[in-house]
N, CA and C of each residue as an Amber inpcrd file, in Angstrom:
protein
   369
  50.2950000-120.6700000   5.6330000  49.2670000-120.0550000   6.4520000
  47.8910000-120.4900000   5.9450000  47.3180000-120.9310000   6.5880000
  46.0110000-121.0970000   6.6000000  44.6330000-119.5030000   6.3520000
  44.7100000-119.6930000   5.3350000  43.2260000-118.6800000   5.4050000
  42.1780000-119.0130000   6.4440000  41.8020000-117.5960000   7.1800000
  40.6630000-117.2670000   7.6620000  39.0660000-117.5750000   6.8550000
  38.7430000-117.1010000   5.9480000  37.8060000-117.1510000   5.0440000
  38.3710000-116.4760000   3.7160000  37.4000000-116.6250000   3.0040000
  37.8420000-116.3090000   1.0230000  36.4730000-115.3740000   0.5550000
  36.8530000-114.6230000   0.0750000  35.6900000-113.6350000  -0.4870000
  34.3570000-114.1900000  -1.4420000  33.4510000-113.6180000  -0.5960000
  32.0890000-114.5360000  -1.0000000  31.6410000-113.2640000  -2.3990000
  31.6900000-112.1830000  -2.1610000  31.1700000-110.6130000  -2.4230000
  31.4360000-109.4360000  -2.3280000  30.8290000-109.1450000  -2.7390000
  31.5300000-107.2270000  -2.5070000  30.1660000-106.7180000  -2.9510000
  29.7950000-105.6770000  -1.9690000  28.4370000-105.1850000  -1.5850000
  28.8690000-103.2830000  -1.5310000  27.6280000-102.6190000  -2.4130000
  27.6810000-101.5860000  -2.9870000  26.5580000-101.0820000  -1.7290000
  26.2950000 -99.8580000  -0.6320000  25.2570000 -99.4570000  -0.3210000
  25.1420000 -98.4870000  -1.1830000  23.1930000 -98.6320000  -1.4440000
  22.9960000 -97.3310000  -2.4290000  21.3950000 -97.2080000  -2.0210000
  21.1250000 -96.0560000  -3.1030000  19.3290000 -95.9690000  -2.7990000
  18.4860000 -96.6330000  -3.8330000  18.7460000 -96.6350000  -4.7900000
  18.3540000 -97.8810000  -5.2540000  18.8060000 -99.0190000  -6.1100000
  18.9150000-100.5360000  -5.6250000  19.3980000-101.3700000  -5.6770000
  19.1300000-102.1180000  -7.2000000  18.2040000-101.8670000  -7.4430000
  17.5370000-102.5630000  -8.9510000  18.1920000-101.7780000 -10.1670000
  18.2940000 -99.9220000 -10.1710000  19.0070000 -99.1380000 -10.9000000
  20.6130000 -99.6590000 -11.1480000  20.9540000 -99.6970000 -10.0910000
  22.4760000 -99.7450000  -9.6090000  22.6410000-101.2660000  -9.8500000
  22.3450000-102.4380000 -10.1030000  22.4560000-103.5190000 -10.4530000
  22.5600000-103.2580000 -11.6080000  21.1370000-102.9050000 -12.4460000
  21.0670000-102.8260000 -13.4800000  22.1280000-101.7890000 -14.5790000
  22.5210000-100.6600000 -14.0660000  23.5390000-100.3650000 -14.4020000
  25.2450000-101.0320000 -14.6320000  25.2660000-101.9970000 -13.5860000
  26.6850000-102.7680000 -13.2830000  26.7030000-104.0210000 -14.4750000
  25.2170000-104.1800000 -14.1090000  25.0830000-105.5910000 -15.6200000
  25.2020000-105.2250000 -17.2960000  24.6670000-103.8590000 -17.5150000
  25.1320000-103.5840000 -18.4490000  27.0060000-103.1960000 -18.5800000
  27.5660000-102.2840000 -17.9180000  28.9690000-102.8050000 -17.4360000
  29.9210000-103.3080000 -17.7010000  29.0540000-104.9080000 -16.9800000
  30.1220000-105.4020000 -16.6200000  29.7760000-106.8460000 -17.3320000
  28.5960000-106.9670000 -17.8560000  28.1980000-107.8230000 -18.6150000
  27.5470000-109.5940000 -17.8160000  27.2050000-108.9940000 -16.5340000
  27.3450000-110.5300000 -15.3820000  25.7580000-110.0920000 -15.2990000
  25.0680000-111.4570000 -15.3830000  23.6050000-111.1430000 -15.1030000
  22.9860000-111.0250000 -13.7800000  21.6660000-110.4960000 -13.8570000
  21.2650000-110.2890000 -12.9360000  20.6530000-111.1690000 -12.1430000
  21.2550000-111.7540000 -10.7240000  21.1150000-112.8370000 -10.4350000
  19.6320000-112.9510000  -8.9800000  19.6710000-111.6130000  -8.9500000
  18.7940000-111.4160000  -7.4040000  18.4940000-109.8840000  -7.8390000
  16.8470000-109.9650000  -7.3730000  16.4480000-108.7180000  -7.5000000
  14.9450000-108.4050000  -6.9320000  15.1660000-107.9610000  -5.7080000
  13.8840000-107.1760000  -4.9440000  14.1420000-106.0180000  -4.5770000
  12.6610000-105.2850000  -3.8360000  13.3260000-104.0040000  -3.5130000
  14.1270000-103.3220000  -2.6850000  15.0680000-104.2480000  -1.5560000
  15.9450000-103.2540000  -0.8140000  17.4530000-104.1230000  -1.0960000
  17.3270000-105.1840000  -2.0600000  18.6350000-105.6510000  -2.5130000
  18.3940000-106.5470000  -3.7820000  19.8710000-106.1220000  -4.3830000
  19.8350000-106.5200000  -5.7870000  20.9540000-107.2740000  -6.0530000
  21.5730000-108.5600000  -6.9750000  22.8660000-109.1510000  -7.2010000
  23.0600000-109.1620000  -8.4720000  24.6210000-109.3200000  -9.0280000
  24.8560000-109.6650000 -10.1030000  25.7420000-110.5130000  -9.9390000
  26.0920000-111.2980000 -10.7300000  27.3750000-112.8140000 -10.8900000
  27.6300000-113.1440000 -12.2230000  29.1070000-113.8250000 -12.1500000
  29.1660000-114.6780000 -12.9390000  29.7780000-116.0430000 -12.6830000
  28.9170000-116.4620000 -11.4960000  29.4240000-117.8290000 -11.3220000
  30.4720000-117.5140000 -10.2500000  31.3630000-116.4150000 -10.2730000
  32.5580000-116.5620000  -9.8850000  32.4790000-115.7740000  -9.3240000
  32.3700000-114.2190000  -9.5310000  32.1790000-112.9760000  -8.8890000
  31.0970000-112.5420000  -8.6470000  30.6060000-111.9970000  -7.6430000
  29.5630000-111.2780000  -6.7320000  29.6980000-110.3560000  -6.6890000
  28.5850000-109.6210000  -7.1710000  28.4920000-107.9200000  -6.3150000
  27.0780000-107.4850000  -5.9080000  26.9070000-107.1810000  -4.9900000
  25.4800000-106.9370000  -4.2540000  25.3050000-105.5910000  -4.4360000
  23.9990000-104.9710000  -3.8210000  23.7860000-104.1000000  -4.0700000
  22.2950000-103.5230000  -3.0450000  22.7540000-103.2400000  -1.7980000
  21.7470000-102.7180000  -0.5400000  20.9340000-100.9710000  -0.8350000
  20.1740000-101.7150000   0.1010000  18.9450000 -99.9750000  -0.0060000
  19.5330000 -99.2970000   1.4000000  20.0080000 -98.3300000   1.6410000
  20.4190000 -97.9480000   2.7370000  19.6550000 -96.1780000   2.4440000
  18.4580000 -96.3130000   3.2100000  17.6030000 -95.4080000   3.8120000
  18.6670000 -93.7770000   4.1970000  18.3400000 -92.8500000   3.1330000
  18.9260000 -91.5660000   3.2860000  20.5460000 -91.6150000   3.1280000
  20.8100000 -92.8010000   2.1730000  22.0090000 -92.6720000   1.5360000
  22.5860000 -91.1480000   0.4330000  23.7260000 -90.9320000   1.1020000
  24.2410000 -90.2320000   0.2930000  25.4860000 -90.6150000  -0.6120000
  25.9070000 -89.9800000  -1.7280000  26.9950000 -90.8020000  -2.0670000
  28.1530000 -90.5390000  -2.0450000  29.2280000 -90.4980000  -1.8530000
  30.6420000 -89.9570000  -1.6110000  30.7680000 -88.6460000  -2.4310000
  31.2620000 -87.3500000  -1.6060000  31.4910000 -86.6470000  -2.4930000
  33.0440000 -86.6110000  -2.6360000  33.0560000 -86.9430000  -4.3190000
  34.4880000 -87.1570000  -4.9630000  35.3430000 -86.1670000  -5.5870000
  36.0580000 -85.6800000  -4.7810000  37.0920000 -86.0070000  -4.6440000
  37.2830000 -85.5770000  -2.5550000  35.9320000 -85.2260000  -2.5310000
  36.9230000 -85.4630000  -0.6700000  36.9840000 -86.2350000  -0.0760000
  38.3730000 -86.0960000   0.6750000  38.7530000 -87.5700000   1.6850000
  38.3570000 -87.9850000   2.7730000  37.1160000 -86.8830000   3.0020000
  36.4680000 -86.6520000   4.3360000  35.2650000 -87.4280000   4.0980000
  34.5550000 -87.5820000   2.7660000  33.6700000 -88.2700000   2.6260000
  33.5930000 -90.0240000   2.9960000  32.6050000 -90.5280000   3.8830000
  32.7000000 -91.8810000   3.5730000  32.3170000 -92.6990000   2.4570000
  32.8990000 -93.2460000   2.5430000  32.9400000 -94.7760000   0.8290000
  32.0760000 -95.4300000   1.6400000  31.0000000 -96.1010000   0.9940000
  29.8240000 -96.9390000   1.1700000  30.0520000 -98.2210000   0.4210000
  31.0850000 -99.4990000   1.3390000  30.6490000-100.7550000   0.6780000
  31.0540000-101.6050000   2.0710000  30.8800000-102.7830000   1.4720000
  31.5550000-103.9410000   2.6670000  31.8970000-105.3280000   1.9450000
  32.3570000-105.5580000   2.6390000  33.3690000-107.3740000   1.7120000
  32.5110000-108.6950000   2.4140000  31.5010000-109.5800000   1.8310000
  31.7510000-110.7370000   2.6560000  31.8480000-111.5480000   2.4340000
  32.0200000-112.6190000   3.6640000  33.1830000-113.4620000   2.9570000
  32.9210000-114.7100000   3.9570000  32.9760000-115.6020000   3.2430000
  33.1820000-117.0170000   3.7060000  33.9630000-117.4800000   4.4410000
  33.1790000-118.5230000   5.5470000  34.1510000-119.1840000   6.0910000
  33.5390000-120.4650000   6.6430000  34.2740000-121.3670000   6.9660000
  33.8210000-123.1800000   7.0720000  33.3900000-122.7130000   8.8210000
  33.6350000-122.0440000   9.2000000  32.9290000-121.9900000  10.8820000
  33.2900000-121.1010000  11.1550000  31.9400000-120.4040000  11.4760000
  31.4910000-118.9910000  11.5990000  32.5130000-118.6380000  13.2700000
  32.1800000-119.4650000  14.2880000  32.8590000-118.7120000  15.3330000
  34.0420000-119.2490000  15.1100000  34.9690000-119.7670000  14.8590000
  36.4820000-119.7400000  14.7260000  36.8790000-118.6470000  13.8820000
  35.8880000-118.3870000  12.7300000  36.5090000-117.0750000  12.0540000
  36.4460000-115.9790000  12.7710000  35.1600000-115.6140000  13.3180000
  35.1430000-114.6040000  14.2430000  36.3110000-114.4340000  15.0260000
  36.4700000-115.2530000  16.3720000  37.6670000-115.3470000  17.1900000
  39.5180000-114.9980000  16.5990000  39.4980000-115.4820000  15.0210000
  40.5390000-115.5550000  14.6960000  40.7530000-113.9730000  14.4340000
  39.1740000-113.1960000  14.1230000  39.0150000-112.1570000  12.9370000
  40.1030000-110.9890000  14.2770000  38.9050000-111.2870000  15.6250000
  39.3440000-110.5520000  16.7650000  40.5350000-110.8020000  17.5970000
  41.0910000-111.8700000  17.1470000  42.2820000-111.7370000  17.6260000
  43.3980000-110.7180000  16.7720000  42.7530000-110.6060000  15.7600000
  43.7580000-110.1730000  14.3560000  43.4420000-108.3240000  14.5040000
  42.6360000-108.2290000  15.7480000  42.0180000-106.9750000  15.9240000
  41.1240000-106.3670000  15.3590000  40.0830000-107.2420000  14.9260000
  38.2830000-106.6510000  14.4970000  37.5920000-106.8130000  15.6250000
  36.4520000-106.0010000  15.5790000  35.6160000-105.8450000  16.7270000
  34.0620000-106.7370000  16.2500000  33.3960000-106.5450000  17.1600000
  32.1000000-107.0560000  17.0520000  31.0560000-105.7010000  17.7070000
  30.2970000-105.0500000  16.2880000  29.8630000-104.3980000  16.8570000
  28.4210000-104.7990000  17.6720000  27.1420000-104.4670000  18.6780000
  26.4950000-104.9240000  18.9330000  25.2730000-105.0420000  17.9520000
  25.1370000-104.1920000  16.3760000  24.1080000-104.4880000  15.9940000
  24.1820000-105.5360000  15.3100000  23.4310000-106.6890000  15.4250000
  24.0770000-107.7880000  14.1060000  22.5920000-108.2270000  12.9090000
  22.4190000-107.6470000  11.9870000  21.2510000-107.9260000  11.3130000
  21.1410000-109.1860000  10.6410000  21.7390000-109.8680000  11.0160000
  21.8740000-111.1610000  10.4730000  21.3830000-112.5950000  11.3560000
  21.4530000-111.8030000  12.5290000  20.9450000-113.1920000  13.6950000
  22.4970000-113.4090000  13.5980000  21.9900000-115.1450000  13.7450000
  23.1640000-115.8760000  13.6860000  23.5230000-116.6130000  12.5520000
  22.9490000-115.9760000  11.1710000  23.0080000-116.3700000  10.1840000
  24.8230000-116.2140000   9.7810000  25.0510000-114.7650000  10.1480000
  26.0120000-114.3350000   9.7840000  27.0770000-113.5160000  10.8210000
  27.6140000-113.0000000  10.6000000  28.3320000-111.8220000  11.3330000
  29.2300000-111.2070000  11.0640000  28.7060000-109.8420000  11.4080000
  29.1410000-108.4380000  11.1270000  30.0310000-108.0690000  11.7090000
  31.3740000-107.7350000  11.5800000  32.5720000-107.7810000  12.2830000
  33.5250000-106.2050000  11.7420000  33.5540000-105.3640000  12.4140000
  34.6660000-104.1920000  11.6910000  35.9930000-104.3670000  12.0320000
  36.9200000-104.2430000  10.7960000  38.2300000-104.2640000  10.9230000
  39.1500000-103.3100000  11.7700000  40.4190000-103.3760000  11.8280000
  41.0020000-102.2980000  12.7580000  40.7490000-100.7550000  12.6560000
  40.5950000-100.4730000  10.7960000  39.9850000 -98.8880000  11.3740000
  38.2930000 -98.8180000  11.2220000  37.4030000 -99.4310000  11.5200000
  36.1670000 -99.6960000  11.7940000  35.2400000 -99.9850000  10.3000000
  35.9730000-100.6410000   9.3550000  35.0870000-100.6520000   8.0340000
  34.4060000-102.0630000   8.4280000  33.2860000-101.7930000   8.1910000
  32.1430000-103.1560000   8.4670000  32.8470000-104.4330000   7.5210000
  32.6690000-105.4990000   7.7880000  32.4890000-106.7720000   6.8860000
  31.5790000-107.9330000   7.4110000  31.4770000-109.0800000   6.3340000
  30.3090000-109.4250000   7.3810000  30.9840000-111.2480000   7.0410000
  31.2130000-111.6570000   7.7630000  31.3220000-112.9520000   7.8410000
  30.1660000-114.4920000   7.7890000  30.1400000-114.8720000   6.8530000
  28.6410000-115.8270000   6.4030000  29.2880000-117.4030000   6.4820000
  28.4950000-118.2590000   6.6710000  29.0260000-119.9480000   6.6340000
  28.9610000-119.8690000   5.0080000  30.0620000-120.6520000   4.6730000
  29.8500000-121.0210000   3.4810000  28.8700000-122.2890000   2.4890000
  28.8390000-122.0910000   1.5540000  27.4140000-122.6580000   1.2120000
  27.7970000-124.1200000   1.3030000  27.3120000-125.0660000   1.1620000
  27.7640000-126.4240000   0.6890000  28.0540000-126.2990000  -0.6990000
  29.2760000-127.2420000  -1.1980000  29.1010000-127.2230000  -2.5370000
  28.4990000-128.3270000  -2.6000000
């Protein structure tokens, strides 16, 4: 089987992005690779984890199952609309907001968790 796309990231929403980086780098020991004020990164070459400002974030209250989890996966792929098409045939939707232009796209899976689909970089 042919993969769809391969995981670019894994993206944390929070209120603030520079704290919450900076917390993960101590951690997790991966430096801090990106850092302004409504998004922050850490890496090591290999692994990604982002870190968004999402305006009147709250954070899961743990242990209920009622609470929503705040993240999203994205992820690479060699052509953006074949992944799409493949994503929705596989039963993801396209919702109408897309903050990305056509840079990227934002696609929710069958029970509606966002992900966002990006071209992959050149190596």
């Amino acid at each position: 089987m042919t993969a769809i796309a391969s995981l670019a990231m894994f993206n944390f929403d929070c209120a603030d992005p520079g704290a919450l980086a900076e917390f993960y780098h101590e951690v997790l020991g991966m430096p801090i690779t990106h850092r302004e004020g409504d998004y922050a990164m850490i890496g090591d070459g290999v692994t990604n984890i982002g870190f968004g400002r999402v305006e009147g974030y709250r954070p899961p209250n743990w242990p209920d199952e009622d609470a929503p989890k705040r993240y999203h996966l994205d992820l690479y792929a060699d052509d953006l609309e074949e992944a799409e098409a493949r994503c929705v045939k596989l039963g993801a939707s396209r919702p109408d907001f897309q903050p990305g232009g056509e840079r990227w796209r934002v696609l929710l899976d069958p029970a509606g968790h966002p992900f966002c689909v990006c071209p992959r970089p050149a190596s």
